[in-house]
VOGU-3710 file (C-alpha; in Angstrom, 3 decimals, decimal comma):
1> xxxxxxxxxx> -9,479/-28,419/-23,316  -7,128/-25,938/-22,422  -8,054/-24,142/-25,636  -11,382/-23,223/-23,925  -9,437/-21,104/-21,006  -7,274/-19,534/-24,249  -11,087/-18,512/-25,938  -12,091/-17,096/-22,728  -9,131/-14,980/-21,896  -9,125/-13,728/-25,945
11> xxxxxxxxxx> -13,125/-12,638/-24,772  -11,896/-10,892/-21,868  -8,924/-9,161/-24,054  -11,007/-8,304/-26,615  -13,710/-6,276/-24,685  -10,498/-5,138/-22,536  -10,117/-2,014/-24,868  -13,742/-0,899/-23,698  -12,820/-1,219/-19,797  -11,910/1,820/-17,595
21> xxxxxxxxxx> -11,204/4,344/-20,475  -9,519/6,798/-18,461  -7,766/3,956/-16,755  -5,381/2,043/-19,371  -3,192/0,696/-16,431  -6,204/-0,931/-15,041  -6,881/-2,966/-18,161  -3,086/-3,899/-18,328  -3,402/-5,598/-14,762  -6,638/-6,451/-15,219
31> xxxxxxxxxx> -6,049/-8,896/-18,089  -2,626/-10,246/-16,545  -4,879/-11,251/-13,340  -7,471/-13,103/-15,324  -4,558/-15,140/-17,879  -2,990/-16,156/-14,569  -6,490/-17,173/-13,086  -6,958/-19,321/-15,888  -3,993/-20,808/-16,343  -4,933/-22,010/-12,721
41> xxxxxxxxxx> -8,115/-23,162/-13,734  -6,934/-24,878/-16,492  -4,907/-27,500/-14,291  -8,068/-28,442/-12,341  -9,342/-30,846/-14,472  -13,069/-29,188/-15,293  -15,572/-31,093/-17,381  -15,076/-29,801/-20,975  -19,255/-29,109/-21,262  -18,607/-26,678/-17,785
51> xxxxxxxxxx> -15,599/-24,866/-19,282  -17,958/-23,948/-22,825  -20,799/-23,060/-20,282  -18,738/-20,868/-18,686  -17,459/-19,350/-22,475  -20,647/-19,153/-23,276  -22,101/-17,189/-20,337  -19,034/-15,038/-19,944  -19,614/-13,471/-23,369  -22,887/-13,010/-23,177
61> xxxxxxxxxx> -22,119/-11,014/-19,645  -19,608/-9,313/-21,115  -21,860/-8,398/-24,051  -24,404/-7,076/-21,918  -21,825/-4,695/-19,942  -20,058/-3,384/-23,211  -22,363/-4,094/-25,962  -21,708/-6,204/-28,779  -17,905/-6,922/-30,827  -17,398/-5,114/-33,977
71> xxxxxxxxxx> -15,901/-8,328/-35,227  -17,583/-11,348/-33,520  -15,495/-13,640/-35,436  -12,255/-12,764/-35,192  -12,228/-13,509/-31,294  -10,041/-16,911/-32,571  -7,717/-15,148/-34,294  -7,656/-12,673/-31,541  -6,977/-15,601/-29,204  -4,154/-17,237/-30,672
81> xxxxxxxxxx> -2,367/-13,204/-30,862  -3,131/-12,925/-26,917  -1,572/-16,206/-26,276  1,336/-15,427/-27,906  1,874/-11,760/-26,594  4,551/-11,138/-24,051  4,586/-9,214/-20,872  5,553/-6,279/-22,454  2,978/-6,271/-24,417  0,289/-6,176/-21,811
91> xxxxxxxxxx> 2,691/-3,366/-20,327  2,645/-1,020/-23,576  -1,456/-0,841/-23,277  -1,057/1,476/-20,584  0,739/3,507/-23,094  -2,023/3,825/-25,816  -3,955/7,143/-25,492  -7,432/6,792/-25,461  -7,962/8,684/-28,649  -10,043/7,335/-31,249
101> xxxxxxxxxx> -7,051/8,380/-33,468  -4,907/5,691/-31,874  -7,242/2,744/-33,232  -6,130/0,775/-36,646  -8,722/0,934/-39,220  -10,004/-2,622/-37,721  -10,324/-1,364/-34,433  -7,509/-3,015/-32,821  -5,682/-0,630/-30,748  -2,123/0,368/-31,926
111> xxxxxxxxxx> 0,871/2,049/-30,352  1,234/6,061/-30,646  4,381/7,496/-32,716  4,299/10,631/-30,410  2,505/9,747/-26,357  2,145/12,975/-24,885  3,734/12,751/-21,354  3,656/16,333/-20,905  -0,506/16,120/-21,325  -0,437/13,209/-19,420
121> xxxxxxxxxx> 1,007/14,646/-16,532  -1,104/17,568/-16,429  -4,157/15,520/-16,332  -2,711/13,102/-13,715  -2,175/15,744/-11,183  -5,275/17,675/-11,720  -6,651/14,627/-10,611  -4,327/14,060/-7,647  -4,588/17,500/-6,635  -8,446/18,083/-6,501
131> xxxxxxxxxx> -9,135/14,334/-4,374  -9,317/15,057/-0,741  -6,421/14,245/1,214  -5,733/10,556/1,799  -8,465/9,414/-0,662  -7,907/7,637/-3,318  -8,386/8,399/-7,319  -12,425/8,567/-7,309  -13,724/6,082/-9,152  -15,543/2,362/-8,856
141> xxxxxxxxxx> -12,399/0,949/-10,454  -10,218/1,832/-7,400  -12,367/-0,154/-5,418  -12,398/-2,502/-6,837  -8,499/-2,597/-7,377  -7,810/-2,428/-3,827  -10,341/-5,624/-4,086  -8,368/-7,543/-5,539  -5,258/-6,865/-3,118  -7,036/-7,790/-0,432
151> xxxxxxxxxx> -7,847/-4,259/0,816  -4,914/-4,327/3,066  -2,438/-1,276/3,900  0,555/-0,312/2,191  2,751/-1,416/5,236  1,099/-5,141/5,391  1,380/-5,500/1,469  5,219/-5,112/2,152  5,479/-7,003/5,608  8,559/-9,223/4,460
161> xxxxxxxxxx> 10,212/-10,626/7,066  10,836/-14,182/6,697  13,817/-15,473/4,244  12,980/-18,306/2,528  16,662/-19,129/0,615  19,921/-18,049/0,854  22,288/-18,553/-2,073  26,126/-18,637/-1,609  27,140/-19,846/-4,727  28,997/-16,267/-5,631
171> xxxxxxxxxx> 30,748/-15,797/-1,823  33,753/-13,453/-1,830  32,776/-11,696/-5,434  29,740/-8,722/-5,553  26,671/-9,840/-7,147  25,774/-6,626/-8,690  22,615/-7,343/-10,546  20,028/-10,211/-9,109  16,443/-10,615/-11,588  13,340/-13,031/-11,596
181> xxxxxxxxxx> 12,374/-14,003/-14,728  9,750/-12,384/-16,583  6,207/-12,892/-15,508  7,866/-16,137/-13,383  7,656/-16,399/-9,045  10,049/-18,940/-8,861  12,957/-18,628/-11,329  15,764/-15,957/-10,718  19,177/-15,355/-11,943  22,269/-13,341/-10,892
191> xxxxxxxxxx> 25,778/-12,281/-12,149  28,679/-12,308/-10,311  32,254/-10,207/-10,242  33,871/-13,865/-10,394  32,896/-13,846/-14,325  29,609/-16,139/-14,016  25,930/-16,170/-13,918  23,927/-18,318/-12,137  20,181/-19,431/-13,132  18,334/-20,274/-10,147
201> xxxxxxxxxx> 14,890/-22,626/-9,716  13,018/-21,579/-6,417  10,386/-24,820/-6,771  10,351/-27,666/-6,199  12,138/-27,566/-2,551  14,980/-27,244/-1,680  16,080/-24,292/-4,338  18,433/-25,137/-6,345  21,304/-23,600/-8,663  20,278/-25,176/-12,279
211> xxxxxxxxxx> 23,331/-24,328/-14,118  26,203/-21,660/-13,904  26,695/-19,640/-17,259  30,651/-19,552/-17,432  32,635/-17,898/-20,606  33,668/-14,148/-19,422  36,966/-13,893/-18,694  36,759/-10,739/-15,936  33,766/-9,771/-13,828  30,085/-9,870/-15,117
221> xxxxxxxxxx> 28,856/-6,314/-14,778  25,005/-6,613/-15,744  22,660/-8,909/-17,686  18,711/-8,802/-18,658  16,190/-11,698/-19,617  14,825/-11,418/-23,017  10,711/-11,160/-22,993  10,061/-14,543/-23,532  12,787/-15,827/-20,922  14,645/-17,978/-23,372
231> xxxxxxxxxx> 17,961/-15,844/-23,640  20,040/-13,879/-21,507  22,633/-10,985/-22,493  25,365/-9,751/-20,287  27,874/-7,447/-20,163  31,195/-7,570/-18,816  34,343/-6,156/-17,768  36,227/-8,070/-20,500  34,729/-5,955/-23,196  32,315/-8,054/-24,412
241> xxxxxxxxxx> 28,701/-9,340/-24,483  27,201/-12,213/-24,491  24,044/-14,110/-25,647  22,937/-17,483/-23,941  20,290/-19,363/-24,037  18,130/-19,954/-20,477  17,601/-23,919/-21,469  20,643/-25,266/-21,523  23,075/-22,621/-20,513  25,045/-22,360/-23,661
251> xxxxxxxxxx> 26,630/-19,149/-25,026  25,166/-18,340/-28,532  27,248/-15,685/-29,841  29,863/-13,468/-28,189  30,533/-10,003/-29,435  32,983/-7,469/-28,403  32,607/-3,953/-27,535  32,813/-1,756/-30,408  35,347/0,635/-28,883  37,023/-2,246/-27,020
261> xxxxxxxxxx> 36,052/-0,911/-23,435  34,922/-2,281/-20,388  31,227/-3,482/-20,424  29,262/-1,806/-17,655  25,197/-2,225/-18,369  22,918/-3,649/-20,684  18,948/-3,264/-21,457  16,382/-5,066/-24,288  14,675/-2,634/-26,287  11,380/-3,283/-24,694
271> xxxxxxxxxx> 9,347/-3,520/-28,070  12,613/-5,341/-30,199  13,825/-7,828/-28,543  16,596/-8,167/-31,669  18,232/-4,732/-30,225  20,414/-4,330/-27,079  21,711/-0,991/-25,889  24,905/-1,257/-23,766  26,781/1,440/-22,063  30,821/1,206/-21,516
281> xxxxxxxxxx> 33,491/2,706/-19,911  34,718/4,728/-22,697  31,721/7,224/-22,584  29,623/5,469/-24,989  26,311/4,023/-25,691  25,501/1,534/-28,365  22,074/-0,081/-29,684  23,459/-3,554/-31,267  21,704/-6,039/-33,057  22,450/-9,673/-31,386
291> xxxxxxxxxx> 21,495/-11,236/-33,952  24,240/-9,857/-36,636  26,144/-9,160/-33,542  26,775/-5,552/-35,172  26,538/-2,103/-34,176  23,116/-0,341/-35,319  23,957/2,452/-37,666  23,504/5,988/-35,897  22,835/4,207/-32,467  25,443/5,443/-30,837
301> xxxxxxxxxx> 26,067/8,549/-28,383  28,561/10,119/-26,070  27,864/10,517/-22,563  30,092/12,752/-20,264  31,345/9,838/-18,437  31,522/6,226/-17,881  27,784/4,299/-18,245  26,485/2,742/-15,281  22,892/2,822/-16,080  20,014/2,303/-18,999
311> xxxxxxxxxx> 16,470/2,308/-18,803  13,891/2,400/-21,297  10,398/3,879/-20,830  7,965/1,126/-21,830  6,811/1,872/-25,158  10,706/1,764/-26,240  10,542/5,605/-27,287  12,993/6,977/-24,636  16,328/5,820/-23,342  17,869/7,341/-20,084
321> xxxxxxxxxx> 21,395/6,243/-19,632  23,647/7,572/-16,414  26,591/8,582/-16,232  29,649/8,174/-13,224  29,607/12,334/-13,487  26,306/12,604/-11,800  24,357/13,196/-15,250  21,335/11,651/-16,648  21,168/11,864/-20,770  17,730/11,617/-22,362
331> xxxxxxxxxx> 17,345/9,807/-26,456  15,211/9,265/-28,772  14,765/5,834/-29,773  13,628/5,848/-33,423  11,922/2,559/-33,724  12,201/1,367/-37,424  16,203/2,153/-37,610  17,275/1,434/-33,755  18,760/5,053/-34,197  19,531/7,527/-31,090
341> xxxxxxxxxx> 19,410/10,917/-31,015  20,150/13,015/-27,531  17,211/15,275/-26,230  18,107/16,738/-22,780  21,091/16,338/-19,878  19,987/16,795/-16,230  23,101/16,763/-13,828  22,102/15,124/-10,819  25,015/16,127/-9,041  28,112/17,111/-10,458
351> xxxxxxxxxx> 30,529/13,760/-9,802  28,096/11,615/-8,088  27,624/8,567/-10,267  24,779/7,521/-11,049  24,339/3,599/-10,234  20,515/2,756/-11,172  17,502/4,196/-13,276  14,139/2,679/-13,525  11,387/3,736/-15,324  7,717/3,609/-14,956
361> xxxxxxxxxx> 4,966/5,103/-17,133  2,845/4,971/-13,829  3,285/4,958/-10,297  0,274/4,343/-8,538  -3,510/5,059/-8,628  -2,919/7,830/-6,532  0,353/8,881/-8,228  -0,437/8,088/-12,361  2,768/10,522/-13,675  5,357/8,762/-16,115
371> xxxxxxxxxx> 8,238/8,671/-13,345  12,095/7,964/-13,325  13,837/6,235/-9,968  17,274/7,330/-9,799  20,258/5,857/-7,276  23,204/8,561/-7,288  25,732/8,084/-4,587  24,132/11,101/-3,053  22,692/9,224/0,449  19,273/9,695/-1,260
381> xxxxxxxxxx> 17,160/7,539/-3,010  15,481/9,814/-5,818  12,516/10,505/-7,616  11,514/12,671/-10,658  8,900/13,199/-12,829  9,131/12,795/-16,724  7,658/16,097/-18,059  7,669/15,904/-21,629  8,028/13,860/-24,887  12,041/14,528/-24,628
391> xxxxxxxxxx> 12,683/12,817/-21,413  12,740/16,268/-19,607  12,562/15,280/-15,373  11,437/16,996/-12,479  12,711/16,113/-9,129  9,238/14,875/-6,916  11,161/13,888/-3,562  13,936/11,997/-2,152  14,261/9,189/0,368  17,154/8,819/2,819
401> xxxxxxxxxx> 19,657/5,765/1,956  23,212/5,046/2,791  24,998/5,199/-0,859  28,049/7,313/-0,951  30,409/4,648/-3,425  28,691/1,368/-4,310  26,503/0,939/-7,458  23,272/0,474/-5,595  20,159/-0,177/-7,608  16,653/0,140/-6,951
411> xxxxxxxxxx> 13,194/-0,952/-8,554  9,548/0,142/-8,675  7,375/-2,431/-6,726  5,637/-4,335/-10,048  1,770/-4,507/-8,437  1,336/-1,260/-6,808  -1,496/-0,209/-9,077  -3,093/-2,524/-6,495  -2,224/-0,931/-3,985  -3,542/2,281/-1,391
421> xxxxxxxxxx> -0,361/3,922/-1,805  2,704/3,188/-4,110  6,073/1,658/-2,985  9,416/1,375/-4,291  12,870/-0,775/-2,941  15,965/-0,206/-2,744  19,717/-1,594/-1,701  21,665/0,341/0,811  25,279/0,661/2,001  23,867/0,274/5,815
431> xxxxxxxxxx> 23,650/-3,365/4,400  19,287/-3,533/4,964  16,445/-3,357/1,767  14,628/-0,012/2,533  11,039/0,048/1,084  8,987/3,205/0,782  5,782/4,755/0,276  6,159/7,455/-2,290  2,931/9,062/-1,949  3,562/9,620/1,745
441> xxxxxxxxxx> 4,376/13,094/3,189  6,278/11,930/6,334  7,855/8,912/7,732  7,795/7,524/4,201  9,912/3,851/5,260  7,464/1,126/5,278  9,911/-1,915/6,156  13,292/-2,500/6,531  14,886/-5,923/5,894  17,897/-7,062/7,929
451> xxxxxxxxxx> 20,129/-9,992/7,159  22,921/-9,072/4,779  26,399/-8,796/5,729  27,749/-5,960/3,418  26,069/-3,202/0,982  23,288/-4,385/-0,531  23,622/-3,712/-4,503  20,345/-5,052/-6,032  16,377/-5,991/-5,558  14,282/-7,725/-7,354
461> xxxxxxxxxx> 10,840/-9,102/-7,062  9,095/-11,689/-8,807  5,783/-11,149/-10,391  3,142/-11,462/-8,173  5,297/-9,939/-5,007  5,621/-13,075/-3,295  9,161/-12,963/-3,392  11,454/-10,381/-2,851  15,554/-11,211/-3,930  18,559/-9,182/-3,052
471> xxxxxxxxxx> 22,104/-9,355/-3,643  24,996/-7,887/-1,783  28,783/-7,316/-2,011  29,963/-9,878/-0,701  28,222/-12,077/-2,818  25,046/-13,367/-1,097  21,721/-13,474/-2,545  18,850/-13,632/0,072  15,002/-14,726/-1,121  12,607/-13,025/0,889
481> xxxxx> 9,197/-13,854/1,581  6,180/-12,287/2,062  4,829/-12,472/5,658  1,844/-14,591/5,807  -0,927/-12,625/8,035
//
């Protein structure tokens, strides 16, 4: 009876579109909440005349709050879509303008050609701007949010202290990139500068190593999980890339470099899964295709240096890639050919490379502007603002790290809608995880973890923040826990 849960959570999608207008982040959370809820649910064992009660009742609820469906019976059609869709999915609705414009002729809603960051922005701070001073964004739905985190402060959200694994598989060689699995608390996976990858199962105890991916010949420089978690591409100082498949560990298809150069980062286009941009040590970026194992005609562009970092926003429509010259190259991702075109340069610092970009279309209730976090050997964590359609940034603040050489990377904390206050991690040279509060004036560090033995290089959490992973260069991994209050 599982299909019930699947009807109920297509009900919930479907009236989704009507929730919180003004609020498209809240919807995106909103709906991930209720499919894990029911997934939950599911596994109790419920009498299948209570689970159609509860269908019942929740639609007629729902009707009463939003009115009734333009198309009553698609809702199974709509449920089998929802099932399918992937995390990133849920992701691009906070992309959508709420324009009637941006609805199909069927009413279901579709993705923008042009989003309007520049607009976007605008509105976001006259919002910020005109709530009094330690408020939050004024509206029910904020309430609410905080609700559902348990109405707890930024600094007890964060409170991890406790490590709950250490993996040593990788001693003696940098793990330079560390990841949980998409949507999954309990599966991770890291590459190594001893040419391997390791895929790592957190449950049931003790954690365990599941398999090592071996077939690089030279250091493994970056990888990224595919939507659906069933592949894995990496990069690599051998000049090549390769696909494997999660299951069983086995290498699909390798492809070399197209200019025969070292391998240095790697991204999925968020929306095509098909496409992977890579970024090498002979200047260059290229979108390929893994599945021809070719080079995308026109996706290719010159950088002023060698690539250490991609990052897509999340509708897939801009690329930032860094550069070890201290610059920061905006594209244009055009979506039906997988071509690039260059829009802006911003030089972080001239010769400062820059190790680690992330990208987030929203930081926080109290902070909603499409941001970029940047790691540039500069001792400062930083963070700008995306100002346009073109990738154009703004420098918001900084936050004092210890990165002067190593490719340090840092993340945006993945539930901080949630949240009174938005956070964001990152790996340091003074060998701790710094995480802070970027919507606070002073004394922004919130925590600082303690346990590594050399620069930490990478973070990670997994979905619901109950885990926090980091990697270091000496090749530990340590699996954090939240602190239980």
């Amino acid at each position: 009876m599982a299909a019930v849960w699947q009807q109920v959570l297509a009900v919930d999608a479907r009236y989704n579109a009507y929730r919180t207008p003004t609020f498209p982040q809240f919807r995106t959370q909103y709906i991930r909440r209720r499919s894990q809820l029911l997934r939950e649910n599911a596994k109790a064992g419920h009498p299948p005349a209570l689970r159609r009660q509860y269908l019942r009742l929740r639609g007629q609820l729902l009707g009463q709050r939003y009115g009734p469906l333009s198309e009553p019976g698609s809702a199974r059609a709509y449920s089998n879509s929802i099932v399918r869709s992937s995390r990133t999915t849920l992701d691009r609705m906070e992309d959508f303008e709420d324009d009637p414009r941006a609805l199909g002729a069927r009413g279901h809603r579709r993705s923008v050609s042009r989003g309007s960051y520049q607009l976007q922005a605008q509105m976001n701070r006259a919002v910020y701007e005109d709530r009094p001073p330690g408020s939050v964004v004024p509206t029910s739905v904020a309430e609410a949010s905080r609700a559902m985190a348990g109405d707890t402060s930024l600094s007890e959200n964060y409170a991890f202290a406790g490590m709950y694994h250490v993996f040593d598989q990788h001693v003696d060689e940098a793990v330079p990139r560390v990841r949980f699995a998409n949507d999954d608390r309990h599966r991770l996976a890291c590459c190594s500068l001893d040419g391997s990858i390791s895929l790592c199962q957190l449950v049931p105890a003790p954690p365990t190593v599941l398999r090592v991916l071996r077939g690089h010949t030279r250091g493994v420089s970056d990888f990224a999980w595919s939507l659906s978690n069933d592949i894995l591409v990496s990069t690599s100082l051998d000049a090549t890339m390769r696909i494997w498949a999660s299951e069983d560990g086995r290498c699909i298809r390798e492809i070399p470099d197209p200019d025969s150069a070292e391998l240095l980062c790697c991204t999925f286009q968020p929306v095509n899964n098909n496409l992977t941009v890579v970024g090498n040590a002979k200047h260059n970026v290229h979108v390929m295709n893994i599945s021809t194992g070719k080079k995308v005609k026109g996706g290719s562009s010159k950088l002023t240096g060698r690539v250490l970092a991609l990052s897509f926003d999340a509708p897939g429509r801009l690329l930032w890639a860094g550069d070890d010259r201290g610059s920061v190259f905006s594209f244009l991702f055009d979506m039906a050919t997988g071509k690039l075109t260059k829009a802006k340069r911003l030089v972080v610092h001239e010769g400062s490379p820059v190790t680690s970009i992330s990208a987030r279309s929203w930081v926080s209730r109290e902070a909603r502007d499409p941001s970029l976090l940047i790691n540039a050997c500069l001792n400062k964590l930083l963070l700008y603002r995306v100002v346009d359609n073109e990738g154009t940034l703004q420098l918001k603040r900084s936050f004092p790290i210890e990165q002067s050489s190593h490719p340090v990377r840092s993340i945006f904390c993945p539930l901080m809608s949630f949240r009174q206050g938005a956070c964001v991690v990152t790996g340091s040279e003074d060998m701790c995880v710094h995480f802070f509060d970027v919507e606070r004036a002073a004394k922004a560090a919130v925590n600082k973890l303690q346990g590594h033995s050399a620069p930490v290089l990478d973070v990670s959490f997994n979905c619901d923040e109950s885990l926090l992973a980091s990697s270091d260069a000496s090749g530990m991994v340590i699996v954090w826990r939240r602190e239980q209050k």
